[in-house]
C-alpha atoms as an extended CHARMM CRD file, in Angstrom:
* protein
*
       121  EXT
         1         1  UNK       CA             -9.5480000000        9.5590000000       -8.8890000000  PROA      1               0.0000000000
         2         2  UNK       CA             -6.1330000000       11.5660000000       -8.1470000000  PROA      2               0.0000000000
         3         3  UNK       CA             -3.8460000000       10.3320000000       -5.3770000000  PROA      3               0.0000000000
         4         4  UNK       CA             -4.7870000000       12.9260000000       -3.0180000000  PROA      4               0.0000000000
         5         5  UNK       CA             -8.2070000000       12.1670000000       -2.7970000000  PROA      5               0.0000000000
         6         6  UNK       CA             -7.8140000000        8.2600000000       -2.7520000000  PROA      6               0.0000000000
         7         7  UNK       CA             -4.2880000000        8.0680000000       -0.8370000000  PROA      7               0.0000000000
         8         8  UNK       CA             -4.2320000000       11.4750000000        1.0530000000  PROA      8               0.0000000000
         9         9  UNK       CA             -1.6360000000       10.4650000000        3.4600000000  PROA      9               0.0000000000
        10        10  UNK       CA              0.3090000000        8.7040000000        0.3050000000  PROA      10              0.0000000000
        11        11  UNK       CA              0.2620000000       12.0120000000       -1.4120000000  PROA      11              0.0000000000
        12        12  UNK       CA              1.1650000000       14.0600000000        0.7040000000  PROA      12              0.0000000000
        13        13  UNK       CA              4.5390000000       11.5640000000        1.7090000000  PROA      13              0.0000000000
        14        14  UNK       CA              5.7100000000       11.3740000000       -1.7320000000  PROA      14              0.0000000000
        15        15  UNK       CA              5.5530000000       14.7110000000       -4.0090000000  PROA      15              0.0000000000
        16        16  UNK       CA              5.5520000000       13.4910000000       -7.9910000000  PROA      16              0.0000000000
        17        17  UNK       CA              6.1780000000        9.9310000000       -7.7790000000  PROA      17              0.0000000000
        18        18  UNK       CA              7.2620000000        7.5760000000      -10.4970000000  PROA      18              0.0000000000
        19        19  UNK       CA              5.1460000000        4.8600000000       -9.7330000000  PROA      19              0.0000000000
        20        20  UNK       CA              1.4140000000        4.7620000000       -8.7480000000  PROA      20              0.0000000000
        21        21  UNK       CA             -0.9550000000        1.6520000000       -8.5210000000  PROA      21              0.0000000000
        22        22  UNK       CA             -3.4920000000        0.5470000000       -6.6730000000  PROA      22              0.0000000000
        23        23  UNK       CA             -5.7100000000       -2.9370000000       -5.6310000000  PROA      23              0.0000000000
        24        24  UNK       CA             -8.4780000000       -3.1190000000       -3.7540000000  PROA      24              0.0000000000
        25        25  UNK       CA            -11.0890000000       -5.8510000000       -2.4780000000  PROA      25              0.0000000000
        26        26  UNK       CA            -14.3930000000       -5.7160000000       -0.6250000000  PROA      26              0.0000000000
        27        27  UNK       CA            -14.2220000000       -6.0440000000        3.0300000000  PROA      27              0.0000000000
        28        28  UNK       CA            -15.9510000000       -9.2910000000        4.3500000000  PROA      28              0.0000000000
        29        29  UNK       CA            -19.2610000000       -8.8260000000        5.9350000000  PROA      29              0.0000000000
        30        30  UNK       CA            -18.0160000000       -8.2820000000       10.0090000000  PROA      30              0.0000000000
        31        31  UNK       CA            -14.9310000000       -7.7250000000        9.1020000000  PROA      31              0.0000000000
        32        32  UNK       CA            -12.5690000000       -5.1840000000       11.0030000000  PROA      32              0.0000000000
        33        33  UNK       CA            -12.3100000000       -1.5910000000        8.8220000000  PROA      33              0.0000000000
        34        34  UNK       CA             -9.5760000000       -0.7210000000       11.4560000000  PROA      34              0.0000000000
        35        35  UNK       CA             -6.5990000000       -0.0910000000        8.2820000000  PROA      35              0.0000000000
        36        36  UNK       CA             -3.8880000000       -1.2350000000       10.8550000000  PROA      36              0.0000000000
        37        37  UNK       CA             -5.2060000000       -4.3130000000       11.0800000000  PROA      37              0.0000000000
        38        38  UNK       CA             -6.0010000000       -4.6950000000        7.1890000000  PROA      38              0.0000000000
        39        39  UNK       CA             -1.8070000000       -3.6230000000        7.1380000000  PROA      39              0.0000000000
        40        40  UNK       CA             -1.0560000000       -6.7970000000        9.5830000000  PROA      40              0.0000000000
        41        41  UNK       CA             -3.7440000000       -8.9770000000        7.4680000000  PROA      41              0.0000000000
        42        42  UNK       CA             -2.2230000000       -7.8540000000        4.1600000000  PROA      42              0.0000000000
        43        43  UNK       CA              2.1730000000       -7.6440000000        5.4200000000  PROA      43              0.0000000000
        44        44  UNK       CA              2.2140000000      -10.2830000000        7.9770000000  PROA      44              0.0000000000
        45        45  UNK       CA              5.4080000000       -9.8280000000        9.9750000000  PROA      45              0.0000000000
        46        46  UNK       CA              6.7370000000       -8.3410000000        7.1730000000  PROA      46              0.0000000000
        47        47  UNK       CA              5.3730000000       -4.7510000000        7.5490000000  PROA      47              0.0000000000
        48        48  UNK       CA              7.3430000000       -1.9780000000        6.6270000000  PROA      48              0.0000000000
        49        49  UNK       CA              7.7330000000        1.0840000000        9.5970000000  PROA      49              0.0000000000
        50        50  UNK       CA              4.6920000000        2.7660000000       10.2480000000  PROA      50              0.0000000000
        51        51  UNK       CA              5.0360000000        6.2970000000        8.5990000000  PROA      51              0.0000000000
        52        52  UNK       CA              1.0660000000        7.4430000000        9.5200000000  PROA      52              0.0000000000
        53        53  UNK       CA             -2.2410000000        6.9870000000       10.2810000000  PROA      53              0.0000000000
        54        54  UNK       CA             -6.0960000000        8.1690000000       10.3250000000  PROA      54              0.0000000000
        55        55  UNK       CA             -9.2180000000        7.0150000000       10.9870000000  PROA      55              0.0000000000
        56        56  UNK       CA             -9.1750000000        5.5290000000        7.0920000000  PROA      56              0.0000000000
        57        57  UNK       CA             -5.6690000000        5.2930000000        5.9670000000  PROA      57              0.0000000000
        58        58  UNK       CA             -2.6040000000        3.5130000000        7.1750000000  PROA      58              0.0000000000
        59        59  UNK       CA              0.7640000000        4.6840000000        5.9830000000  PROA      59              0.0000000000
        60        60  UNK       CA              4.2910000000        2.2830000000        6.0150000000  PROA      60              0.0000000000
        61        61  UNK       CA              6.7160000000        2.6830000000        3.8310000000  PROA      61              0.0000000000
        62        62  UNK       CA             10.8490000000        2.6660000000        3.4270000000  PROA      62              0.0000000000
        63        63  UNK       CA             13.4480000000        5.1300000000        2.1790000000  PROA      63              0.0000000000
        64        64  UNK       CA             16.6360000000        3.5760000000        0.5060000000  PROA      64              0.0000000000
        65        65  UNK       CA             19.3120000000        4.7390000000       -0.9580000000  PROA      65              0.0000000000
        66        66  UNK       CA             18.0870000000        4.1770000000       -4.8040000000  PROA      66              0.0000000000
        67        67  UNK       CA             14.2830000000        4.5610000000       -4.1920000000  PROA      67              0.0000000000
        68        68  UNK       CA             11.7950000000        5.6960000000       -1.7690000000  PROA      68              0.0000000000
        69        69  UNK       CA              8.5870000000        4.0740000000       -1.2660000000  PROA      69              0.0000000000
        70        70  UNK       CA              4.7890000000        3.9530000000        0.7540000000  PROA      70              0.0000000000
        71        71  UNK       CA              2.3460000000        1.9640000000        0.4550000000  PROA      71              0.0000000000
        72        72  UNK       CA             -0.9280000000        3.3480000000        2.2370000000  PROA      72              0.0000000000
        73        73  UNK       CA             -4.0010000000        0.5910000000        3.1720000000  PROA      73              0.0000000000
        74        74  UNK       CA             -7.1940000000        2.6610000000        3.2930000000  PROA      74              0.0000000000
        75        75  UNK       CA            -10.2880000000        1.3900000000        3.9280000000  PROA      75              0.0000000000
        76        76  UNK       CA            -13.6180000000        3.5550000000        2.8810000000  PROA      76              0.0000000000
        77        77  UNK       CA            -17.0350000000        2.6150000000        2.1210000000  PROA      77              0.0000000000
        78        78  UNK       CA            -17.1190000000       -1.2200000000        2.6510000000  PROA      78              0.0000000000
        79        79  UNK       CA            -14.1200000000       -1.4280000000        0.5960000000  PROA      79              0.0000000000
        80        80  UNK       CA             -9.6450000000       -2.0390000000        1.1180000000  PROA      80              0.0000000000
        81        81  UNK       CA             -7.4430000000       -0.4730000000       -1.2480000000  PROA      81              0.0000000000
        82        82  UNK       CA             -3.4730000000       -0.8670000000       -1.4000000000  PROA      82              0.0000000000
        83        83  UNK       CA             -2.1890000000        2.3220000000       -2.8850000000  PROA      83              0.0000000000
        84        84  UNK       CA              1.6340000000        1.4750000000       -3.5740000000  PROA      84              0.0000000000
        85        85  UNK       CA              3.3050000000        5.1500000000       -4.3870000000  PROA      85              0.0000000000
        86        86  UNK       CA              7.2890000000        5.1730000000       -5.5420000000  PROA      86              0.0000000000
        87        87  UNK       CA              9.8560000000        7.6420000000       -6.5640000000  PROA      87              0.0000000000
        88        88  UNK       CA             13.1480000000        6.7280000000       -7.5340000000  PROA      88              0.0000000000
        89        89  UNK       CA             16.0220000000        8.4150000000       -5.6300000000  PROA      89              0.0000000000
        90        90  UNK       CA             18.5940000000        7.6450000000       -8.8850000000  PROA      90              0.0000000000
        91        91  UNK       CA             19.0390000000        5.7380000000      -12.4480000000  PROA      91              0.0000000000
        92        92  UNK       CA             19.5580000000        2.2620000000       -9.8710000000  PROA      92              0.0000000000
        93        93  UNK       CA             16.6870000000        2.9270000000       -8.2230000000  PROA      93              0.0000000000
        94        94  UNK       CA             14.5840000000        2.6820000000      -11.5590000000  PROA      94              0.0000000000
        95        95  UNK       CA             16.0210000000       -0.3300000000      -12.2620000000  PROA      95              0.0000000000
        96        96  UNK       CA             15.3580000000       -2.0190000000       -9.0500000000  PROA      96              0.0000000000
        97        97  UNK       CA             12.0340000000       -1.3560000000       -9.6610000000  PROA      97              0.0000000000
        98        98  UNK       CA             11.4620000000       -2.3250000000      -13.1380000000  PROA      98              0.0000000000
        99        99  UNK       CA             12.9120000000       -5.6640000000      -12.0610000000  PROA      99              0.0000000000
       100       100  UNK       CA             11.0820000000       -5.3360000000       -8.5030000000  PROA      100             0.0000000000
       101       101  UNK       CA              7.5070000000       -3.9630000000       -9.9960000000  PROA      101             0.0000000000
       102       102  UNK       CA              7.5020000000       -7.3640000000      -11.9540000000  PROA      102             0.0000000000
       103       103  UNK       CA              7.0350000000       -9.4330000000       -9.1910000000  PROA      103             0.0000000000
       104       104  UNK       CA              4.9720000000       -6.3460000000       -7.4580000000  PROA      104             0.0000000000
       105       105  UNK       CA              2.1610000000       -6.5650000000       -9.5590000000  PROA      105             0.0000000000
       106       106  UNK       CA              1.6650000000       -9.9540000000       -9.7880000000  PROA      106             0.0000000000
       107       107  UNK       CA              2.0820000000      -10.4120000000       -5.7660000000  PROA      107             0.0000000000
       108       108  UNK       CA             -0.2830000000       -7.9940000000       -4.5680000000  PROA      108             0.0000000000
       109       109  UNK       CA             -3.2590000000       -9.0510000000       -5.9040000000  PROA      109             0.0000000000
       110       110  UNK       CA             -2.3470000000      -12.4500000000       -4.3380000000  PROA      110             0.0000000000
       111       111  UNK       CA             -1.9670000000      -10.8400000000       -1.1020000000  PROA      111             0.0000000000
       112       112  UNK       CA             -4.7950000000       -8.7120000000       -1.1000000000  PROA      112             0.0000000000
       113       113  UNK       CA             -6.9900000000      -11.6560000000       -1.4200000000  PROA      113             0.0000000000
       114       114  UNK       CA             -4.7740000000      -13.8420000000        0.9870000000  PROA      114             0.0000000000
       115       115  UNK       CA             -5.3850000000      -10.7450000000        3.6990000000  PROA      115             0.0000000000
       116       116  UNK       CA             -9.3740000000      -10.9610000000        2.6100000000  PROA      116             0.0000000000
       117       117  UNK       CA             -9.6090000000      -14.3520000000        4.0670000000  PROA      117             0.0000000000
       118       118  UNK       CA             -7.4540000000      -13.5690000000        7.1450000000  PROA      118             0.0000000000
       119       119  UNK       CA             -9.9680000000      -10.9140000000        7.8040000000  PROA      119             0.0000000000
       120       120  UNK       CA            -12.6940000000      -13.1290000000        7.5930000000  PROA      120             0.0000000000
       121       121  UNK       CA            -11.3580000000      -15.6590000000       10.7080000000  PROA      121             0.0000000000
């Protein structure tokens, strides 16, 4: 599945980006499928600035001087998916991340099913 089609708010924010990934996990039966509130569930008070938003997608995300990043929460057909979409601004910037994207992949996963059981109060 291409970006567009699975992060269309993602896509169209970043143009060629360096990094793609994405998790996803089944919402809870009665759970909310608003993605704002899968955002909250899945950032805590640690949400980035909202950059967007439709009926199915949420879009936050964070320009800095070595990278530029989003990370969309879209929520289709009974299921959440984090779509985390990077492009490196400069040589630092792709070093931050290979150090960063370490601890990236091994934390979202953890805090996709950490939001799950939020959503499930």
């Amino acid at each position: 599945m291409s970006l567009s089609s699975s992060a269309p708010l993602a896509a169209a924010a970043i143009v060629d980006p360096d990094y793609v990934d994405e998790y996803s996990v089944a919402v809870p039966p009665g759970a909310s499928t608003d993605p704002a509130a899968w955002t909250r569930a899945i950032f805590g008070r640690n949400a980035f600035p909202d950059q967007a938003r439709s009926d199915t997608e949420h879009l936050t995300g964070k320009t800095m001087p070595m990278l530029e990043f989003v990370a969309s929460v879209r929520v289709v057909d009974g299921t959440v998916t984090l779509t985390t979409v990077v492009r490196y601004r400069n040589r630092f910037g792709r070093i931050y991340f290979a150090l960063a994207g370490l601890a990236h992949r091994r934390l979202v996963p953890r805090m996709m099913t950490r939001a799950r059981r939020r959503m499930t109060r």
